[in-house]
C-alpha positions in Angstrom: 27.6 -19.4 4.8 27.9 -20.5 8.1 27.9 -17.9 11.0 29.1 -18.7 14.4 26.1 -17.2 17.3 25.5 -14.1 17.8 26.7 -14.9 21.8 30.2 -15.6 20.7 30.7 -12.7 18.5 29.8 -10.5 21.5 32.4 -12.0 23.0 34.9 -11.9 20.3 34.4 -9.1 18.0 35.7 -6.0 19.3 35.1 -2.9 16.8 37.4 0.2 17.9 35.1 2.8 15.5 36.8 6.0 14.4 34.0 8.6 15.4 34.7 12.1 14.3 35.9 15.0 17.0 33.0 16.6 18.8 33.2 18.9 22.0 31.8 17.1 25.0 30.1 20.4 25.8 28.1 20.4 22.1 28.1 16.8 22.1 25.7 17.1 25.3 23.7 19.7 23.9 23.0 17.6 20.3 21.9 14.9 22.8 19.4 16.6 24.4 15.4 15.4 23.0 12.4 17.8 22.9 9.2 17.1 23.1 8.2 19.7 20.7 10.6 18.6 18.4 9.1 15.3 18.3 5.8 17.0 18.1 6.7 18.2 15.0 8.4 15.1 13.7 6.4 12.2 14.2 3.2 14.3 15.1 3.7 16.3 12.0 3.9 13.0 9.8 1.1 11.3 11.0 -0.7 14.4 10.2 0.4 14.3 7.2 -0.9 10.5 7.0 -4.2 11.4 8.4 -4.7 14.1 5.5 -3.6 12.1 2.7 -5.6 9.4 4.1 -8.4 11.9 4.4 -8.1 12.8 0.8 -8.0 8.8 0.1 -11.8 8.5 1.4 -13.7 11.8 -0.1 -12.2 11.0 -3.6 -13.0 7.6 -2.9 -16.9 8.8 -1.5 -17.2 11.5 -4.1 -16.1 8.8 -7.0 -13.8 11.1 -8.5 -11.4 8.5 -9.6 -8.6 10.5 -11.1 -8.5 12.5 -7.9 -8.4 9.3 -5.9 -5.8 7.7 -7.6 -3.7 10.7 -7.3 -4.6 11.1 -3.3 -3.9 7.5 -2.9 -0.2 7.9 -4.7 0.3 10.9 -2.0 -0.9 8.7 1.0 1.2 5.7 0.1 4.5 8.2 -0.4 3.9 9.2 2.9 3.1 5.9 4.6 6.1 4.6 3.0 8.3 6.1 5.3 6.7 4.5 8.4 8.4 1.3 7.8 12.2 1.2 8.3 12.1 5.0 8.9 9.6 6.6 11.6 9.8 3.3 13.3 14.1 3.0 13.0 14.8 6.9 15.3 11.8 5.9 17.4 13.1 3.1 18.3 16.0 4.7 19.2 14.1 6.6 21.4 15.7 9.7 21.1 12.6 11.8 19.3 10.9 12.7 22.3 11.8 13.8 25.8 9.3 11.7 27.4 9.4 8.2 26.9 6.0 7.1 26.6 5.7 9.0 23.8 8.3 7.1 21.9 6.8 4.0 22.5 3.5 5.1 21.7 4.4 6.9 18.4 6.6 3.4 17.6 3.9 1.4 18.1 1.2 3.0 16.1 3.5 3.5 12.8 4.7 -0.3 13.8 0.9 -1.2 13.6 0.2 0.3 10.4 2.8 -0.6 8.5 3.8 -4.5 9.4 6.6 -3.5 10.7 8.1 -5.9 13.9 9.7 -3.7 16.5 11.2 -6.6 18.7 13.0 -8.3 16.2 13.8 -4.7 14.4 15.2 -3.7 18.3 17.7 -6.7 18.1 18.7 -6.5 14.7 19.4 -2.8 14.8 21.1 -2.8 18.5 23.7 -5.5 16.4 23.9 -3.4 12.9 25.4 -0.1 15.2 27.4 -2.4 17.2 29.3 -4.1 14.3 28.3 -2.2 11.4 28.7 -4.1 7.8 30.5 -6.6 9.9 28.6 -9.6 8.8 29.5 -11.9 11.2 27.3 -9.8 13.7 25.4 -7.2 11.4 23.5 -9.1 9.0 20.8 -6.8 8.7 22.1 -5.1 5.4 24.3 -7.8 3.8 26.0 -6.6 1.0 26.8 -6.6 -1.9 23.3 -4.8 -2.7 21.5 -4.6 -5.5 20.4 -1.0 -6.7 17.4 -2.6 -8.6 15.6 -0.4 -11.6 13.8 -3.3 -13.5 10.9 -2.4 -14.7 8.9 -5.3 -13.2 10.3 -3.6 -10.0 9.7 -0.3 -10.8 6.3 -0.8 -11.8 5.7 -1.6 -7.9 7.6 0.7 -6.5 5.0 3.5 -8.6 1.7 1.2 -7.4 1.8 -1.5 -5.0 4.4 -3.6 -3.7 2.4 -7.0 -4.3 5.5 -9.8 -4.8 9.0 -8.4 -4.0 10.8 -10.9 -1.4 13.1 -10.3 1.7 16.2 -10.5 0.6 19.7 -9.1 1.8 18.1 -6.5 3.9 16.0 -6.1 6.9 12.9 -6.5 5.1 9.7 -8.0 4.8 9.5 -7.6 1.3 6.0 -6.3 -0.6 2.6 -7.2 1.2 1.9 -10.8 0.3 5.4 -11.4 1.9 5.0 -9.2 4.5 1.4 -11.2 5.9 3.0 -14.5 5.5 6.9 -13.7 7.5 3.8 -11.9 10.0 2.1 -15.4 9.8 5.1 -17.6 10.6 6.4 -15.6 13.2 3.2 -15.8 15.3 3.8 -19.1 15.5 6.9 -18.9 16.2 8.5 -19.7 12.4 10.4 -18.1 9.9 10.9 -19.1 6.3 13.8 -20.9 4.7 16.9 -19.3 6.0 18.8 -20.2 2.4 17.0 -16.2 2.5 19.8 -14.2 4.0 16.6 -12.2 5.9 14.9 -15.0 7.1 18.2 -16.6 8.1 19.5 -13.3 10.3 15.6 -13.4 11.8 16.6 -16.7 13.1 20.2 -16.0 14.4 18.3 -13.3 16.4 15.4 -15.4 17.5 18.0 -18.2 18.9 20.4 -15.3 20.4 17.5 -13.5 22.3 14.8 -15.9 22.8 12.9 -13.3 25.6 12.9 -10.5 22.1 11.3 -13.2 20.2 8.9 -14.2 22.8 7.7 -10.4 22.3 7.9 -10.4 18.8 5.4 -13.3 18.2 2.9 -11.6 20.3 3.3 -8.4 18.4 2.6 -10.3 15.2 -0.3 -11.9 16.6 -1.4 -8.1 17.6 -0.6 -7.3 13.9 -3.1 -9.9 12.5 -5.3 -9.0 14.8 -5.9 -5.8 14.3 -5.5 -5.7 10.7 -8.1 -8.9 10.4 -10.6 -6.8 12.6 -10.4 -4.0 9.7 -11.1 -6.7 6.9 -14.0 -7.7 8.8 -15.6 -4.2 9.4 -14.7 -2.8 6.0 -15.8 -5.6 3.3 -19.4 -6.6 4.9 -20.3 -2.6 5.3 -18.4 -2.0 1.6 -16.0 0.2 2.5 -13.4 -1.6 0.5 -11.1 1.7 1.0 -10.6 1.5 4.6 -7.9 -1.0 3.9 -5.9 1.1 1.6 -5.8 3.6 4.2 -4.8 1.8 6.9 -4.0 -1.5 6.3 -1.7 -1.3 2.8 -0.3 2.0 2.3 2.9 1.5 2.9 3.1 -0.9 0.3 1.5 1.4 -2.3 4.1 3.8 -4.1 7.1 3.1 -1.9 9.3 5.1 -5.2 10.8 7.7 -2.8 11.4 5.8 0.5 13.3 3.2 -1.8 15.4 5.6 -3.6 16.4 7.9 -1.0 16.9 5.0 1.6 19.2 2.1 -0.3 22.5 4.8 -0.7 22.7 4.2 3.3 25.1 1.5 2.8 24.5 0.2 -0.6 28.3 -0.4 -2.8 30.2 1.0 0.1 32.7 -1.0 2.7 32.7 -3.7 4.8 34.9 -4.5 7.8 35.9 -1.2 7.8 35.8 0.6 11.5 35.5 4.1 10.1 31.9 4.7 9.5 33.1 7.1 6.5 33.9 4.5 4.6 30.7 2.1 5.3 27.9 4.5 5.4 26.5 7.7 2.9 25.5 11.0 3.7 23.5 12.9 1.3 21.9 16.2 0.6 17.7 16.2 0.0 14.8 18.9 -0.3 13.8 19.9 2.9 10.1 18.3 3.2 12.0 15.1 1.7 14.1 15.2 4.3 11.0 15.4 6.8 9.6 12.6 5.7 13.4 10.8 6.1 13.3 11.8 9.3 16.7 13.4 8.6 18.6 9.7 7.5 19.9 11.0 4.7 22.8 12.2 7.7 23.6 8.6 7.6 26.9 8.6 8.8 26.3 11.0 11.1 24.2 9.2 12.6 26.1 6.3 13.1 29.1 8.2 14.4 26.5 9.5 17.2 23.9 7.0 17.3 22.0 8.9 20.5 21.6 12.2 18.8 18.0 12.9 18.0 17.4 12.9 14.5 16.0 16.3 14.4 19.5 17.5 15.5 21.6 15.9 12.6 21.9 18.4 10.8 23.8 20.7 13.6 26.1 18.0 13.8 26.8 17.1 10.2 27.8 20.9 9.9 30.1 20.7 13.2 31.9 18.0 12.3 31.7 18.4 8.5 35.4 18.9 7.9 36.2 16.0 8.8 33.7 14.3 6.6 33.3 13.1 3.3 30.9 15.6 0.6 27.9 14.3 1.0 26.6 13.0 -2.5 23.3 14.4 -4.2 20.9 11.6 -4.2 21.3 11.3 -8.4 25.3 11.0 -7.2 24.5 8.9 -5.1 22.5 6.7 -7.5 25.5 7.1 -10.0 27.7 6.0 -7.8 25.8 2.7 -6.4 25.0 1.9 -10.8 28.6 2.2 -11.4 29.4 0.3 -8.7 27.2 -2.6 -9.2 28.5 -3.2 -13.1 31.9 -3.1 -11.7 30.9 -5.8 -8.9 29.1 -8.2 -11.9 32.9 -8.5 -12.8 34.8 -8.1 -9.3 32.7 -9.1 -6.5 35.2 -8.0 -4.2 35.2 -4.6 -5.4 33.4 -1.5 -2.9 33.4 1.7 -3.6 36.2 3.9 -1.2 34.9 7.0 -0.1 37.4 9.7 -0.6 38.0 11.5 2.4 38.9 15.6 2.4 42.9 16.9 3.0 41.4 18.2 6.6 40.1 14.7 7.7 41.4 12.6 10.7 42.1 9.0 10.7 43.3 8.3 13.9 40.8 6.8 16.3 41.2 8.5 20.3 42.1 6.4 22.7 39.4 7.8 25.1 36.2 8.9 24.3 33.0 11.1 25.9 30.7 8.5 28.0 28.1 8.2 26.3 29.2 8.7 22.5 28.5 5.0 21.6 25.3 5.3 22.9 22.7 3.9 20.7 19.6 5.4 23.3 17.1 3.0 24.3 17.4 0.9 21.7 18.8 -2.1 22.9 16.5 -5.2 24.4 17.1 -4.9 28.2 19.1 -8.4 27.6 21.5 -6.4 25.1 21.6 -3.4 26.8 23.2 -4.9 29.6 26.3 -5.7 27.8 29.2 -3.4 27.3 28.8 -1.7 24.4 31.1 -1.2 21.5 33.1 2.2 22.2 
């Protein structure tokens, strides 16, 4: 399909988004970052890495291989949620009070997990902007797939060797993942027949300053992660690339299942975020690790609200929400969707709504409820944004 540039939708898409009521006095105060919070957020989860990654190396040292492979199952769960997660609410900036910290926090997961934070910095600033419009949001493209092969499933429990880009922001599993890092330091992408590949592009033409930036950060990426084969296969320490340079490839099960309800089977063209995004209720160290996405639609109704402080405002504004789903509902719901898609493409799933709900968008809004914190490329953050 052909998509007109991402320039002239700016110009000629217009989403009016229904955001629930919030008091512009509690709407400050969710607003607010900490640095402690973030402390405790992104500090807490790379100390989490740093132990799992610990464990990694004594089993490894020790030769207990049983406890190894175990350790290294627990170090890849928890490296899985670097990609697409620690490195989506930093790049918001809104984790930590003081702004250095955010970059510095993005960078590192960014490093470790292949993840590009220039091209992820456009591609988000459009997603909140036009949310499952596709014309300028194509970085989930639905309809979605809520995949439980067994081929797949037997990476999603090991390593993530072969799966592609697809529909979705992604690189896909490792191999993928060095290569799209491969083109785009030279400044290439891959065939954009690959919806992924083909929205890297659109993004690449639209901001060409972003790109300049994102090829040096995949340069950076090979780099460093070229410098770690280099020590760690002449000296045999064959395990310091499991640690550092592959584990969020290796038993991505729970980042997978928990993230794909976000949007997956639900609305498009719809400018009530209720209807295009999922909400759902997880175990509290689950939720940790999720940096607290599972308020999805929460957080795209208030895009600038720290993460840590989604749950405040899911329960302020929950009346006017939709139940959030278990994650097994949620699952049900996606599976029962996608068999009645096979036969309907056009069908989506509608979100009921409860009897207290509002529908009616306000004409004027709090300054600074769009925001989307400093997420935006300076080139995109100097247009208007979508109120």
């Amino acid at each position: 399909m052909e998509y007109e540039p991402l320039s002239e939708v700016r110009e000629n898409l217009k989403v009016q988004w229904y955001r629930s009521r919030l008091a512009p006095a509690r709407f400050r105060e969710l607003s607010k970052r900490s640095d402690r919070k973030g402390w405790m957020q992104a500090g807490g989860h790379f100390g989490l890495f740093c132990l799992t990654g610990a464990a990694v190396y004594l089993t490894w040292a020790q030769g207990i291989w049983i406890a190894f492979l175990v350790a290294l199952f627990a170090h890849g769960t928890v490296a899985s949620f670097f990609s697409g997660t620690a490195v989506h609410e930093l790049g918001h900036g809104t984790v930590f009070k003081t702004r250095w910290l955010n970059k510095f926090f993005l960078y590192l997961f960014s490093l470790i997990s292949w993840w590009n934070p220039f091209d992820y910095a456009a591609s988000h600033t459009y997603h909140h902007r036009y949310t499952l419009h596709p014309e300028g949001d194509r970085e989930v493209l639905l309809p979605l797939h809520p995949n439980v092969g067994r081929t797949f499933l037997l990476q999603l429990f090991t390593v993530n060797l072969l799966t592609q880009p697809g529909r979705t922001f992604s690189k896909g599993g490792i191999l993928s993942a060095i290569w799209v890092t491969i083109l785009d330091a030279i400044g290439k992408v891959g065939s954009t027949e690959i919806p992924a590949n083909e929205w890297r592009q659109a993004l690449h033409d639209d901001q060409p300053n972003q790109h300049r930036r994102s090829r040096w950060w995949s340069r950076t990426q090979l780099a460093f992660h070229g410098a770690v084969l280099v020590v760690s296969i002449p000296t045999g320490l064959w395990v310091v690339p499991l640690i550092i340079t592959i584990p969020s490839f290796i038993a991505i099960w729970l980042s997978y299942f928990v993230g794909l309800p976000q949007h997956c089977g639900l609305m498009e063209h719809t400018t009530d975020f209720r209807k295009s995004t999922r909400s759902m209720h997880l175990p509290r160290f689950v939720e940790f690790l999720y940096w607290h996405m599972n308020w999805h639609t929460e957080h795209h109704m208030y895009a600038g609200i720290p993460c840590y402080n989604l749950p405040a405002l899911a329960a302020e504004i929950k009346d006017d929400m939709p139940e959030p789903r278990s994650l097994r509902g949620a699952w049900r719901e996606m599976l029962d969707t996608w068999e009645r898609q096979k036969s309907d493409p056009d069908y989506t799933f509608d979100t009921p709504l409860p009897a207290t709900a509002q529908t009616k968008r306000r004409g004027k809004t709090e300054t600074g409820e769009s925001s989307i914190g400093d997420l935006a490329p300076k080139e995109l953050a100097s247009d208007k944004a979508q109120a």
